[in-house]
BAFI-3210 file (N, C-alpha, C; in Angstrom, 3 decimals, decimal comma, padded with zeros to 6 digits):
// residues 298
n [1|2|3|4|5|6|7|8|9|10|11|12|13|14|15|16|17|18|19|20|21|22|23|24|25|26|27|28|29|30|31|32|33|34|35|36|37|38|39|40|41|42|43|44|45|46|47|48|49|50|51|52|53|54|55|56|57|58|59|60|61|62|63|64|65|66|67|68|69|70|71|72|73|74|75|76|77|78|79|80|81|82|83|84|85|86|87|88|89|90|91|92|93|94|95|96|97|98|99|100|101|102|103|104|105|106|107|108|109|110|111|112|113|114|115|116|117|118|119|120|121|122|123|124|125|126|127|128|129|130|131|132|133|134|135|136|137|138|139|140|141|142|143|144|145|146|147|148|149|150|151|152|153|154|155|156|157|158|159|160|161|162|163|164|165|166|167|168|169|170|171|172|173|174|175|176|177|178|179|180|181|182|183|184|185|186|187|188|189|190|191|192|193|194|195|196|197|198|199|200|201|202|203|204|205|206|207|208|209|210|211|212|213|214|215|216|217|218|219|220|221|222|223|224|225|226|227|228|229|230|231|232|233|234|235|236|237|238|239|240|241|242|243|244|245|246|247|248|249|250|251|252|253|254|255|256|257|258|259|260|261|262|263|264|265|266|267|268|269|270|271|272|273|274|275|276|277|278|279|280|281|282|283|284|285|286|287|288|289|290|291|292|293|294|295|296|297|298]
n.u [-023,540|-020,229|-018,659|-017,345|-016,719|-016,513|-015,638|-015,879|-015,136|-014,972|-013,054|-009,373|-007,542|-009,242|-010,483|-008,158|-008,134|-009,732|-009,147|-007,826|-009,698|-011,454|-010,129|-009,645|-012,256|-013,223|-011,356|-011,402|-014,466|-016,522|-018,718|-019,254|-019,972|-020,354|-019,796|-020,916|-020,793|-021,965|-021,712|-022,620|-021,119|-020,359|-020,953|-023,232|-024,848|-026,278|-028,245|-031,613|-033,693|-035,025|-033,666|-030,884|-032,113|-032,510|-029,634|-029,065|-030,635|-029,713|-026,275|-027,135|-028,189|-026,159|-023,957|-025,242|-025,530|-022,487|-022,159|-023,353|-022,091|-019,257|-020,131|-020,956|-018,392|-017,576|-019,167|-017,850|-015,184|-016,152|-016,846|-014,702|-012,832|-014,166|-016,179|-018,046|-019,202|-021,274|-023,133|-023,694|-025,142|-024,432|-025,449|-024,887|-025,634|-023,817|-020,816|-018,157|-016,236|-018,590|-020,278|-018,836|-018,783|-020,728|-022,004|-020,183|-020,646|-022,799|-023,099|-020,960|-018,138|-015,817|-013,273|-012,833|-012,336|-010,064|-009,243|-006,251|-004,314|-002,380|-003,742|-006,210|-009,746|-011,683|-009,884|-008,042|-009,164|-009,585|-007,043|-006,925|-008,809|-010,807|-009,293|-007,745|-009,518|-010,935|-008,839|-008,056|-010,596|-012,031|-013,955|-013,259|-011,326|-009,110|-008,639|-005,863|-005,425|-002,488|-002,381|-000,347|-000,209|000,584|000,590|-001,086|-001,334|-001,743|000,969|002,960|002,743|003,029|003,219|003,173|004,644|003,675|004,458|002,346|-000,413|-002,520|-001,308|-001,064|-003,682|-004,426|-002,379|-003,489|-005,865|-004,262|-003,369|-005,437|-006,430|-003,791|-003,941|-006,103|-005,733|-003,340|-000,584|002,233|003,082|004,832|005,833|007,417|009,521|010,112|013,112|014,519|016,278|016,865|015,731|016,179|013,907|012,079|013,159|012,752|009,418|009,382|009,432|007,729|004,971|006,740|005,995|003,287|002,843|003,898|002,953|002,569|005,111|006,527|005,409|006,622|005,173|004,627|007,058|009,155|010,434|012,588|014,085|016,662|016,665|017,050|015,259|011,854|009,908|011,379|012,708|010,793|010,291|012,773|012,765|010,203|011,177|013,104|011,617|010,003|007,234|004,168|001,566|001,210|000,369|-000,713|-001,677|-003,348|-003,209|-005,183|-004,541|-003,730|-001,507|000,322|003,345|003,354|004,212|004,076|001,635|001,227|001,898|000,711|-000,478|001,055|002,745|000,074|000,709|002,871|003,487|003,764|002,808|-000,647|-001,995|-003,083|-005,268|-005,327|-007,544|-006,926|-008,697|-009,820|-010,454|-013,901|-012,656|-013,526|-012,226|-012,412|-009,917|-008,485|-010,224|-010,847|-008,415|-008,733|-010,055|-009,043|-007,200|-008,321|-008,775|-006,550]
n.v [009,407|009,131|010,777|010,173|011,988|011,054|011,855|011,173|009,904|007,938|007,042|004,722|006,615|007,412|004,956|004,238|005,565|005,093|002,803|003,413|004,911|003,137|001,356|003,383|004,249|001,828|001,811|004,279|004,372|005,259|005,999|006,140|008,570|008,161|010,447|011,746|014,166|015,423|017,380|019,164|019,800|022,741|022,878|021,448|022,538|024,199|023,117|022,045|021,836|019,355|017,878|018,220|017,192|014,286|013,870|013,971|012,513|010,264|009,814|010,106|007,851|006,214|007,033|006,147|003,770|003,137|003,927|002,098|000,265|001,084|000,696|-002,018|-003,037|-002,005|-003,517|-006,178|-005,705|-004,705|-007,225|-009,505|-008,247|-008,594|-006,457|-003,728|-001,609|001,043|002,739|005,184|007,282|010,544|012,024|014,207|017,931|020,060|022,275|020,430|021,583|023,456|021,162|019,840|021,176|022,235|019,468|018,822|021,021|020,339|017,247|017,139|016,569|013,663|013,248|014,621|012,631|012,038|011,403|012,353|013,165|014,365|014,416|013,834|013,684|014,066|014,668|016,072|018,048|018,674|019,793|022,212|024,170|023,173|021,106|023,555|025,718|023,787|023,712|026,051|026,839|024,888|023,781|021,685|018,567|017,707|014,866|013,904|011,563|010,193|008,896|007,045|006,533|003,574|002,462|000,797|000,670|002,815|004,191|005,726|008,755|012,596|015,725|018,884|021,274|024,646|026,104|027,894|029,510|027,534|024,883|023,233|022,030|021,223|018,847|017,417|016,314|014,679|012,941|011,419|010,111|009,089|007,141|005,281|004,615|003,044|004,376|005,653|009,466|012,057|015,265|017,881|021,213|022,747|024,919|027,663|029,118|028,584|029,772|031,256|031,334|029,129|026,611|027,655|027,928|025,564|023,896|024,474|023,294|020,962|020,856|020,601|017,756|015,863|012,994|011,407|011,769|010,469|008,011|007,308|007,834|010,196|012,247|015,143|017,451|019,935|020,962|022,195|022,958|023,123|024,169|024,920|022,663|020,814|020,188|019,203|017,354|015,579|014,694|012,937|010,610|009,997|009,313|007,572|008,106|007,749|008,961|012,665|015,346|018,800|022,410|024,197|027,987|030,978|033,572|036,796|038,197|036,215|034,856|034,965|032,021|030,423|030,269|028,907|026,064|023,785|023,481|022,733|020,861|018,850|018,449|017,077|015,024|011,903|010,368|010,007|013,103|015,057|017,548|020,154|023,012|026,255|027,918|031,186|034,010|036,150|039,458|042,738|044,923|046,555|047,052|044,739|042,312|043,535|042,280|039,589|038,716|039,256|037,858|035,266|035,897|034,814]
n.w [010,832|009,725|006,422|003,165|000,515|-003,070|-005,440|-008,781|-012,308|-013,381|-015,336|-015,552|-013,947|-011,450|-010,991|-009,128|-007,407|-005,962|-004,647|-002,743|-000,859|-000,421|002,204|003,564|004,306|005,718|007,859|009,173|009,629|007,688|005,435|002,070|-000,414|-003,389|-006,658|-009,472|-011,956|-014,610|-017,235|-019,846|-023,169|-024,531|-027,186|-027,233|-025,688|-027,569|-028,967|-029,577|-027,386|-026,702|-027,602|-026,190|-023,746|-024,519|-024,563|-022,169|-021,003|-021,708|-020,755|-018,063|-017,261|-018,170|-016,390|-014,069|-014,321|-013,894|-011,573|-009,978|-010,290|-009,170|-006,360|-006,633|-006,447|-004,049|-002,882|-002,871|-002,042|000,776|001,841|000,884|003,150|005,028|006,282|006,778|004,444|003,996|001,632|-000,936|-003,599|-005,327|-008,453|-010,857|-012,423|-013,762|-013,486|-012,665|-010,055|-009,298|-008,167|-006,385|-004,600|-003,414|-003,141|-000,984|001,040|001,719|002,877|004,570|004,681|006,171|004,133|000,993|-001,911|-005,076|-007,932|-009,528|-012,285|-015,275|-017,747|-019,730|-019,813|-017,089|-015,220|-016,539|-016,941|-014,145|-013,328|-015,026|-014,047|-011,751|-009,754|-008,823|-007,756|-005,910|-004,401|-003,547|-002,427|-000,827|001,699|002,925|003,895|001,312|-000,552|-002,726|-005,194|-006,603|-010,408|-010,582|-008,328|-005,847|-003,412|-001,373|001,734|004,109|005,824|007,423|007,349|006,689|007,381|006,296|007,559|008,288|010,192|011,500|012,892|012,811|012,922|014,881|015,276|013,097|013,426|015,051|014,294|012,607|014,021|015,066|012,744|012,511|014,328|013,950|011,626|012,411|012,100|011,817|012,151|010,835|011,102|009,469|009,029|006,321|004,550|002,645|003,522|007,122|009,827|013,812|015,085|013,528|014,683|017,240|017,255|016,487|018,605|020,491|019,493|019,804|022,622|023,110|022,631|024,377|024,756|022,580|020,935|022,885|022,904|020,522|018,081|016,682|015,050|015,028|013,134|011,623|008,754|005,686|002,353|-001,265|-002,323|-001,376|-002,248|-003,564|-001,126|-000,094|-000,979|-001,056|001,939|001,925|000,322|001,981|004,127|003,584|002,927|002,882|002,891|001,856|004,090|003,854|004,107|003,199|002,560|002,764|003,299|001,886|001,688|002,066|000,710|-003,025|-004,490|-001,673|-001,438|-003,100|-003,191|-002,108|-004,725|-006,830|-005,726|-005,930|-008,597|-009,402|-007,246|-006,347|-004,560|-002,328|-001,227|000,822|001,780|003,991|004,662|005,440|008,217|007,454|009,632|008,778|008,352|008,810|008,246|005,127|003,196|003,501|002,706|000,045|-000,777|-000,086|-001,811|-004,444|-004,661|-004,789|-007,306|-008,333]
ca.u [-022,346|-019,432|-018,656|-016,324|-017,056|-015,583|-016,024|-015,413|-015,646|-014,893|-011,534|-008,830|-007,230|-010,760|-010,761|-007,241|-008,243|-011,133|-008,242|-007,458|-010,792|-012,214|-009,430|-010,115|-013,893|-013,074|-010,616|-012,259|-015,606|-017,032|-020,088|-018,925|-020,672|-019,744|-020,175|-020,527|-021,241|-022,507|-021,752|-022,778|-020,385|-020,761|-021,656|-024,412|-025,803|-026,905|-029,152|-032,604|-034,458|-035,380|-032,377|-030,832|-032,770|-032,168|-028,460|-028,759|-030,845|-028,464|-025,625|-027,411|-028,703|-024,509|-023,713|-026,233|-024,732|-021,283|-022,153|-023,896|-020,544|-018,672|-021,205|-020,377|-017,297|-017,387|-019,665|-016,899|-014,110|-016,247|-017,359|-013,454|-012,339|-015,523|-016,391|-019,302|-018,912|-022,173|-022,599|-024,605|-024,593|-024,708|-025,338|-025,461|-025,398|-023,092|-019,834|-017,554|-015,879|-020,087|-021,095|-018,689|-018,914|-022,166|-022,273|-019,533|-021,568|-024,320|-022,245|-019,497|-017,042|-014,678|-012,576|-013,342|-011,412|-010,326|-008,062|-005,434|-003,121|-002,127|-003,785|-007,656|-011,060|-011,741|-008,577|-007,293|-010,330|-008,955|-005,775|-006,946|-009,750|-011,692|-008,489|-007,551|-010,221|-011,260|-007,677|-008,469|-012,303|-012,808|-013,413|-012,904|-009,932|-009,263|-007,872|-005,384|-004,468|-002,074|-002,799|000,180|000,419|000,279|000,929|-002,768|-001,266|-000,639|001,427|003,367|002,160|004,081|002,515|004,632|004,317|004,161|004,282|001,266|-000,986|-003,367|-000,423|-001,642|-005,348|-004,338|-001,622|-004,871|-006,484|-003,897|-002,841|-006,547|-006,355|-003,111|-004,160|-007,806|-004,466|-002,144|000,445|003,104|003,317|006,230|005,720|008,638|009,350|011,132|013,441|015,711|017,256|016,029|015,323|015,977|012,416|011,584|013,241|011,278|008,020|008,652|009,899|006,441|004,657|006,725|005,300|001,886|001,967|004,376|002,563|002,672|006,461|006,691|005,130|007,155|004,330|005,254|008,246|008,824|011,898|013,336|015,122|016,931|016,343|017,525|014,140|010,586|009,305|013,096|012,983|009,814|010,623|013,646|012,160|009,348|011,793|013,954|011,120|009,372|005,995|002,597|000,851|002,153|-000,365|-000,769|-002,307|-003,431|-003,242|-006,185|-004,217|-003,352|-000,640|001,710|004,544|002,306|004,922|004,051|000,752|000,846|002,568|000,113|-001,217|002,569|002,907|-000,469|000,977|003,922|003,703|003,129|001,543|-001,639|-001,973|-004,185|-005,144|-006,334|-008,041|-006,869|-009,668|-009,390|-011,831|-013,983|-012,057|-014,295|-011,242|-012,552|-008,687|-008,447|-012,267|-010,099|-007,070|-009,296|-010,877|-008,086|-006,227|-009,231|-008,704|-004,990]
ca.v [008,675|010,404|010,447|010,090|012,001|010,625|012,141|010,198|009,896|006,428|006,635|004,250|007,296|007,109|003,729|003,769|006,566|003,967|001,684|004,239|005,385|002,241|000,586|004,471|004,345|001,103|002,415|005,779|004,403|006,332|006,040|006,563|008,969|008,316|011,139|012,474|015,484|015,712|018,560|019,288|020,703|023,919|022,752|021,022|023,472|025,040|022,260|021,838|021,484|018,101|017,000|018,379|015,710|013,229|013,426|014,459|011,166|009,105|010,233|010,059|006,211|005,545|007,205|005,419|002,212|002,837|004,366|000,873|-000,707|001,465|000,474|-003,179|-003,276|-001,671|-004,213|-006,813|-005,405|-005,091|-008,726|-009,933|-007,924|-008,601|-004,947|-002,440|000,506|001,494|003,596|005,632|008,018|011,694|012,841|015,663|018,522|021,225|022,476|019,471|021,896|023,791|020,839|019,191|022,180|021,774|018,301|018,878|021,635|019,225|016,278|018,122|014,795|013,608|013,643|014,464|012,402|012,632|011,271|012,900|012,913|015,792|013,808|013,055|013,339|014,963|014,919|017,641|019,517|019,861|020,409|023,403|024,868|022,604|021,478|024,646|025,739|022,981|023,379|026,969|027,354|023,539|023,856|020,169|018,323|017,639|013,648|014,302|010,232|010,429|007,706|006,171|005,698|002,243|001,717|001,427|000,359|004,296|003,554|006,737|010,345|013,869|016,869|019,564|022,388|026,107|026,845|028,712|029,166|026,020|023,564|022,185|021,762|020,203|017,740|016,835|015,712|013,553|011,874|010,630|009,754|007,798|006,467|004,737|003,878|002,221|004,859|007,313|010,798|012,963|016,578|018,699|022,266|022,875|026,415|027,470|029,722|028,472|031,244|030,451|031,171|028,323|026,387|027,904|027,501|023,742|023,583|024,749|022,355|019,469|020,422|019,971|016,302|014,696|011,212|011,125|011,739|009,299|006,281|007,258|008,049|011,820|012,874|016,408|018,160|020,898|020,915|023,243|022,529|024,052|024,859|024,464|022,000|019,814|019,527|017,881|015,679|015,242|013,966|011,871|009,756|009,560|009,026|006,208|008,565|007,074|010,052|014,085|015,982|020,038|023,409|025,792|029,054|031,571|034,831|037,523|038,847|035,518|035,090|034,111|031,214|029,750|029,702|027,652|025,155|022,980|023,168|022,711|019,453|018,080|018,602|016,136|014,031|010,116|009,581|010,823|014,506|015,653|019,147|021,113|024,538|027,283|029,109|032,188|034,662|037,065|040,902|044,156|045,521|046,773|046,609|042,848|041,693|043,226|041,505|038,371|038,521|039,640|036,251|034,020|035,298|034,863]
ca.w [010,408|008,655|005,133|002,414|-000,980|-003,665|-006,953|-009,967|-014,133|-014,383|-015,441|-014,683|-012,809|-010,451|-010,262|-008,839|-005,887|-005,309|-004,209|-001,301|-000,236|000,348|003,368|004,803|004,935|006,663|009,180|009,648|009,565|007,211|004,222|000,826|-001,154|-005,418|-006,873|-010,530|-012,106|-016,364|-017,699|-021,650|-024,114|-025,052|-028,510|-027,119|-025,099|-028,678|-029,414|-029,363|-026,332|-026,749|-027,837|-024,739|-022,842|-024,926|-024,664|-020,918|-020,407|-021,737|-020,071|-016,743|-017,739|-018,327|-015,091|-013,007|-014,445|-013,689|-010,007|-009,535|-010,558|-007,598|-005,287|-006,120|-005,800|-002,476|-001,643|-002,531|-001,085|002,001|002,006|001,183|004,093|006,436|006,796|006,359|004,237|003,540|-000,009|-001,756|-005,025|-006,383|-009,737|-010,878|-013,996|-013,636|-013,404|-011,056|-008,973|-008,133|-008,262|-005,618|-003,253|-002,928|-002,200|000,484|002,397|002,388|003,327|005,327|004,697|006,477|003,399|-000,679|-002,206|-006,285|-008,360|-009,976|-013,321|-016,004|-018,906|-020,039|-018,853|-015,452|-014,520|-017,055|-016,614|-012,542|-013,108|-015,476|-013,044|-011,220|-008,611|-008,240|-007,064|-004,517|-003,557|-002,837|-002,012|-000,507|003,284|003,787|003,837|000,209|-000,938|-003,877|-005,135|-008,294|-011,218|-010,278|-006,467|-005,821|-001,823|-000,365|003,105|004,769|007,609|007,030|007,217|006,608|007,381|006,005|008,602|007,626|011,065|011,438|014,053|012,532|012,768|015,897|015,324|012,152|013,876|016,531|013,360|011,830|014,996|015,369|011,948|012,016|015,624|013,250|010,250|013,076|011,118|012,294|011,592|010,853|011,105|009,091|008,095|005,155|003,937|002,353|004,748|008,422|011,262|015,061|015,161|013,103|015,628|018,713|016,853|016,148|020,216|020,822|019,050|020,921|024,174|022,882|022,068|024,526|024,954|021,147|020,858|023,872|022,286|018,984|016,751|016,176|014,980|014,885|012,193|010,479|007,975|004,845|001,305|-001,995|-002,868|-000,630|-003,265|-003,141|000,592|000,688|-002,019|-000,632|003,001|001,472|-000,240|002,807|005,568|002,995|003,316|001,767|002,527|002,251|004,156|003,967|004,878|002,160|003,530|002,415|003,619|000,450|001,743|002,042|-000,938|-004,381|-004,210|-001,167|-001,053|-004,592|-002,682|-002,451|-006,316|-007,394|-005,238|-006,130|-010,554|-009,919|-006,475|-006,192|-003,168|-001,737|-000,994|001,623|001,731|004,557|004,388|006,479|008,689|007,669|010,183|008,202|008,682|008,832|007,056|003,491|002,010|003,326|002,164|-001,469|-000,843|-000,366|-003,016|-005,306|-004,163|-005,338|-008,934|-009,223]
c.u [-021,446|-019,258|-017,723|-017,016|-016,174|-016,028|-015,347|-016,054|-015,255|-014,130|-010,862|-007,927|-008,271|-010,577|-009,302|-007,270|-009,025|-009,749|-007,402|-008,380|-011,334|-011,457|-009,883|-011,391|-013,583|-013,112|-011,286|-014,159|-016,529|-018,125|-019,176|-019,844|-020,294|-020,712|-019,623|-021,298|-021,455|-022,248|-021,852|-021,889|-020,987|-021,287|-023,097|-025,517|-026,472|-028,027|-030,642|-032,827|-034,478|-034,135|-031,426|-031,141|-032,866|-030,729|-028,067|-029,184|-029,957|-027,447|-025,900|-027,665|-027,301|-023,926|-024,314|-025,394|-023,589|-020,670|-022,312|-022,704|-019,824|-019,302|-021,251|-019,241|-016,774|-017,899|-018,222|-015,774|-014,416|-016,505|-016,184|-012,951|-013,208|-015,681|-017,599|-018,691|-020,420|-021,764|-023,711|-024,276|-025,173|-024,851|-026,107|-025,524|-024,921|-021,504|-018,909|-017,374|-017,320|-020,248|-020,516|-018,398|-019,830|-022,886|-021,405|-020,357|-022,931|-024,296|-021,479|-018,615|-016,149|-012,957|-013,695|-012,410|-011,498|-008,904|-007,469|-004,167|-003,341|-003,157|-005,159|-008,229|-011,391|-010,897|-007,829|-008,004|-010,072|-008,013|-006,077|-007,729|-009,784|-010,349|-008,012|-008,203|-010,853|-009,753|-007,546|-009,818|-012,458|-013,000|-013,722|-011,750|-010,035|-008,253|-007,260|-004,692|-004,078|-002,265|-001,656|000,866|-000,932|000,251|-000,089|-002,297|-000,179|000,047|002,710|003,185|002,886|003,346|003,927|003,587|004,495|004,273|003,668|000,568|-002,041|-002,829|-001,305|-002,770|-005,164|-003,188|-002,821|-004,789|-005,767|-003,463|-004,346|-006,256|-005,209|-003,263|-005,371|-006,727|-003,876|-000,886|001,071|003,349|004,545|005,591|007,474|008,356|010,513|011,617|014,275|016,732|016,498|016,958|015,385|014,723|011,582|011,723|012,426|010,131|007,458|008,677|008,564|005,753|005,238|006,137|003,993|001,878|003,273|003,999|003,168|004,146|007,194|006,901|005,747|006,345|003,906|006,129|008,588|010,312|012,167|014,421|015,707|016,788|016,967|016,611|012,777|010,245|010,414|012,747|012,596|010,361|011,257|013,136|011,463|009,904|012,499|013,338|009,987|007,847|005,309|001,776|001,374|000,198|000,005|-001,528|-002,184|-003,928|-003,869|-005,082|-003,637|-001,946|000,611|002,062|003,389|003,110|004,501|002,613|-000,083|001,362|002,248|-000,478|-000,009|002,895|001,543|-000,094|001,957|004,194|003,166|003,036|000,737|-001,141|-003,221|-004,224|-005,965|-006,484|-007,616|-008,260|-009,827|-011,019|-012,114|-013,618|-013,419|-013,867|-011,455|-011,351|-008,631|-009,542|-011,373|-009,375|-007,569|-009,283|-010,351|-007,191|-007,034|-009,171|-007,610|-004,845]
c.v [009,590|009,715|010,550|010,325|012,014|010,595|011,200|010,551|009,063|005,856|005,428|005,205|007,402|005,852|003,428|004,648|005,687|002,822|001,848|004,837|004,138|001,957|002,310|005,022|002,876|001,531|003,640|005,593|005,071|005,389|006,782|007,458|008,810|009,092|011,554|013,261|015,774|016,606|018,260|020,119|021,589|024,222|022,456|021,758|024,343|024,182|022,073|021,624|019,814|017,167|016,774|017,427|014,624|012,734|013,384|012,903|009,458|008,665|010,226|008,611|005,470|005,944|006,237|003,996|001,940|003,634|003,178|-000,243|-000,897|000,413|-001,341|-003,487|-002,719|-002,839|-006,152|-006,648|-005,628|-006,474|-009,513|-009,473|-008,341|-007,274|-004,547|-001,222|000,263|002,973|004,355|006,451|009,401|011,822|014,224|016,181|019,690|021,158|021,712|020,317|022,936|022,537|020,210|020,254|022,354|020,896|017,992|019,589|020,885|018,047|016,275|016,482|014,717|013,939|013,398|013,824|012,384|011,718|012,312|012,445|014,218|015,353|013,476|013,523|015,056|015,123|016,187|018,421|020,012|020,087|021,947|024,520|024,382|022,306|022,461|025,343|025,286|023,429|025,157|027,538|025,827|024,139|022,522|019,333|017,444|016,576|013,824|012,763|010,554|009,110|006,943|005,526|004,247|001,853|002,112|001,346|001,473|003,703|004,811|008,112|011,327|014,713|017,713|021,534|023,543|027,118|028,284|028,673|027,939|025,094|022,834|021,464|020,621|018,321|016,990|016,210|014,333|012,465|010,637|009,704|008,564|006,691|005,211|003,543|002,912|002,644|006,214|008,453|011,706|014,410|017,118|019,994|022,369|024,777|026,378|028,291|029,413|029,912|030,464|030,531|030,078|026,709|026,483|027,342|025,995|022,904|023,439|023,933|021,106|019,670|020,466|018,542|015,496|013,325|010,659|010,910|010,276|007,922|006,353|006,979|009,153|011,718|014,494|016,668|019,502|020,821|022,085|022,676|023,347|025,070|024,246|022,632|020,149|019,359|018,789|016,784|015,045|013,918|013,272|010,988|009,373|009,028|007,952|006,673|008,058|008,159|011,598|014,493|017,985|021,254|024,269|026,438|029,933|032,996|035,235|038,115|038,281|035,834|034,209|032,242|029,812|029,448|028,919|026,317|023,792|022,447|022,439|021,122|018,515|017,845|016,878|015,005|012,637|009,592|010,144|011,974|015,005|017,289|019,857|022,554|025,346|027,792|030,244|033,370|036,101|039,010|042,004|045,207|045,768|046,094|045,155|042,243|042,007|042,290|040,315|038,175|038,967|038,299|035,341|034,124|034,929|033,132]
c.w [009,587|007,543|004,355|001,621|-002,236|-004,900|-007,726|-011,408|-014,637|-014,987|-015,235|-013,231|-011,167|-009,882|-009,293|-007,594|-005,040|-004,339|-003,120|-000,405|000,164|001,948|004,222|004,825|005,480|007,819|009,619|009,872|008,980|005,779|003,393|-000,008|-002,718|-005,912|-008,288|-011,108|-014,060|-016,337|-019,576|-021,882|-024,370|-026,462|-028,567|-026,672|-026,211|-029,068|-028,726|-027,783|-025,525|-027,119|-026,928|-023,670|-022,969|-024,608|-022,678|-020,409|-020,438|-021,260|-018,386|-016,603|-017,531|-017,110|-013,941|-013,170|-013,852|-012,276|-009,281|-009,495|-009,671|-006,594|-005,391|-006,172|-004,595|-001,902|-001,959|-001,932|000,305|002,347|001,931|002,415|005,439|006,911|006,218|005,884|003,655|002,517|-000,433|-003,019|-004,896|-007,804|-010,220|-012,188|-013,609|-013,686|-012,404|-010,072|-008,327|-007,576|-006,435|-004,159|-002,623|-002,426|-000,794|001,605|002,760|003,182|004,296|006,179|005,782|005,357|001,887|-001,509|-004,141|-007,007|-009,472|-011,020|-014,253|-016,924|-018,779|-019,041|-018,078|-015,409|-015,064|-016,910|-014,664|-012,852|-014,125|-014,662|-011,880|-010,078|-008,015|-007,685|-005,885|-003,817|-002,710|-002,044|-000,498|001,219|003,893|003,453|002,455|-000,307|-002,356|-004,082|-006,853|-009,558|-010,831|-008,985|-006,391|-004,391|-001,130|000,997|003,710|005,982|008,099|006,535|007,367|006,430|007,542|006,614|008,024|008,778|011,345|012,351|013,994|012,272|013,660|015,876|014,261|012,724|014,812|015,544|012,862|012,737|014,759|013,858|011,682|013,302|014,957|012,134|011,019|012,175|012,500|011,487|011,902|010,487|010,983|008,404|007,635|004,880|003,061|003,078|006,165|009,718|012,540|014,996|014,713|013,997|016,820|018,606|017,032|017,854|020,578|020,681|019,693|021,736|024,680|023,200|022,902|024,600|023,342|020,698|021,963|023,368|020,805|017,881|016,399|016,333|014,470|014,532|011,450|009,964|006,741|003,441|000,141|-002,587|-001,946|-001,177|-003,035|-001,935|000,828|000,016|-001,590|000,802|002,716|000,868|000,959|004,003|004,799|003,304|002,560|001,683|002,678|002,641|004,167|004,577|003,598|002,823|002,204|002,824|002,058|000,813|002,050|000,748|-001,579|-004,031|-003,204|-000,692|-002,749|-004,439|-003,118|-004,140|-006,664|-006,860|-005,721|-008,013|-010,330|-008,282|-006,818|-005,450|-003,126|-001,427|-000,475|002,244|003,091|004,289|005,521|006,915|008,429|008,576|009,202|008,472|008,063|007,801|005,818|002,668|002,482|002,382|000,476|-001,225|-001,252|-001,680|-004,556|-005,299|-005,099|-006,722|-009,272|-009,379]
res [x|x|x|x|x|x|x|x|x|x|x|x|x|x|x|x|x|x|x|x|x|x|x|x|x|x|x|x|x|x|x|x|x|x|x|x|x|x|x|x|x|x|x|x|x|x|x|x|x|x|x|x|x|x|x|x|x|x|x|x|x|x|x|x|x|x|x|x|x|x|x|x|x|x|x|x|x|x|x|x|x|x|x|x|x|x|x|x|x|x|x|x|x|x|x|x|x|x|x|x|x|x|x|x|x|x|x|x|x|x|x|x|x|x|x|x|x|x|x|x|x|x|x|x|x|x|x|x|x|x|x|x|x|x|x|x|x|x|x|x|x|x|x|x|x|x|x|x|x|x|x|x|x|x|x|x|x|x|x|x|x|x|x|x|x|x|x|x|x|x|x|x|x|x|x|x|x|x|x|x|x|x|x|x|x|x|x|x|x|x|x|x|x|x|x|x|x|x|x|x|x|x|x|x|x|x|x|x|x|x|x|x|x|x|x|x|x|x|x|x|x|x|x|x|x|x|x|x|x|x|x|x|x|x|x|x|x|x|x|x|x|x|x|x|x|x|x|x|x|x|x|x|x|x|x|x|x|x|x|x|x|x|x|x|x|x|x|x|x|x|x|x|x|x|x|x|x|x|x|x|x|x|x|x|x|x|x|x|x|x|x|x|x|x|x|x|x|x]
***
């Protein structure tokens, strides 16, 4: 069965991602995994042994409780709706973003989903590391819901193209996906100076998916912007989107700029933000294998 992992800390920001993951482990058919991750302060980690296990047991005792909580209110939601989501739990002790990389390659989700705000908790602890990281390491498509998106019913998808050679694979994906939603998808690339080429590229891409364009549930655009960032904004206000989807791109040698794209849109959007991972294939190339790996610290 596939899965949905869906970290949490109990928040109201959490409980308000919960309010978008459930209707798409419905529709997608998917098992919920709730997932949280303890970590001790660094003060604590000085303490006794025993004390250590005292505070660790407690903390795992208050987790357990408020996993059991999730886990019924999934099972009401599913029982108001007449549906099955089957559920289960993680917990863990470590660092969120080991901890939830680890439960993805074990899991290998359909989506991880997370909530998101600047302020408290978990939430400031990703926006200082821990998202940035999934948003660069994750290799599964990565659910970004902000504390204050409110419109659970997607019916509206924007995948913002970087016209790349993993547009398409990724457009497969979201069709199925809004085909499961009963949602249309808009595919747009944004510039600020547009290239005939950008043109050609997106030509290309139509004559993949005519049925889809047919039955008017792709729409395929380019457009100019004053700034990358603007454009989208711009279009997501004008095409009434519920969800922005993306493509973080792993290569070292795009603009710093644009491959912060994604971080930069998940700081200040208010809808969902779905992240995919570029492929990138491992190179033989010594100076790339740096480059890589010169990218991952910046």
């Amino acid at each position: 069965m596939r899965n949905i992992l869906f970290t949490t800390d109990f928040s109201d920001c959490a409980n308000n991602a919960l309010k978008f993951a459930l209707p798409l482990a419905d529709y997608l058919r998917c098992k919920i995994y709730f997932m949280h991750s303890n970590q001790l302060p660094a003060v604590e980690m000085q303490m006794a042994d025993i004390l250590i296990a005292d505070v660790m047991d407690q903390k795992n005792q208050q987790a357990i409780a408020a996993l059991n909580q999730l886990k019924f209110r999934t099972s009401e939601y599913a029982f108001q709706h007449n549906v099955d989501i089957p559920v289960d739990h993680i917990l863990s002790i470590g660092f969120p973003a080991e901890e939830i990389m680890k439960a993805a390659e074990q899991l290998k989700p359909e989506l991880v989903v997370a909530g998101t705000t600047g302020e408290g908790g978990f939430i400031k602890f990703l926006f200082g590391s821990t998202t940035t990281h999934l948003i660069k390491s994750l290799n599964y498509p990565l659910l970004l819901v902000p504390a204050d998106a409110n419109n659970t019913s997607i019916k509206n998808i924007a995948y913002a193209a970087g016209l790349e050679s993993d547009d398409v694979t990724i457009i497969e994906k979201l069709l199925t996906m809004c085909a499961q939603l009963q949602a249309r998808l808009f595919v747009f690339h944004v510039d600020k100076v547009l290239k005939e080429s950008d043109y050609d590229l997106m030509a290309d891409i139509n004559k993949k998916f005519p049925e889809a364009i047919k039955k008017n549930s792709l729409t395929l655009e380019v457009l100019q912007g004053k700034s990358i960032i603007d454009g989208i904004d711009h279009y997501l206000n004008d095409r009434n989107i519920d969800m922005l989807a993306m493509t973080h791109h792993r290569k070292p040698f795009l603009d710093l700029f644009d491959r912060k794209i994604p971080q930069k849109m998940a700081k200040h959007s208010t809808i969902p933000l779905l992240i995919y991972q570029e492929v990138v294939k491992i190179s033989n190339n010594i100076f790339l294998q740096w480059l890589l790996l010169l990218y991952h610290k910046v």
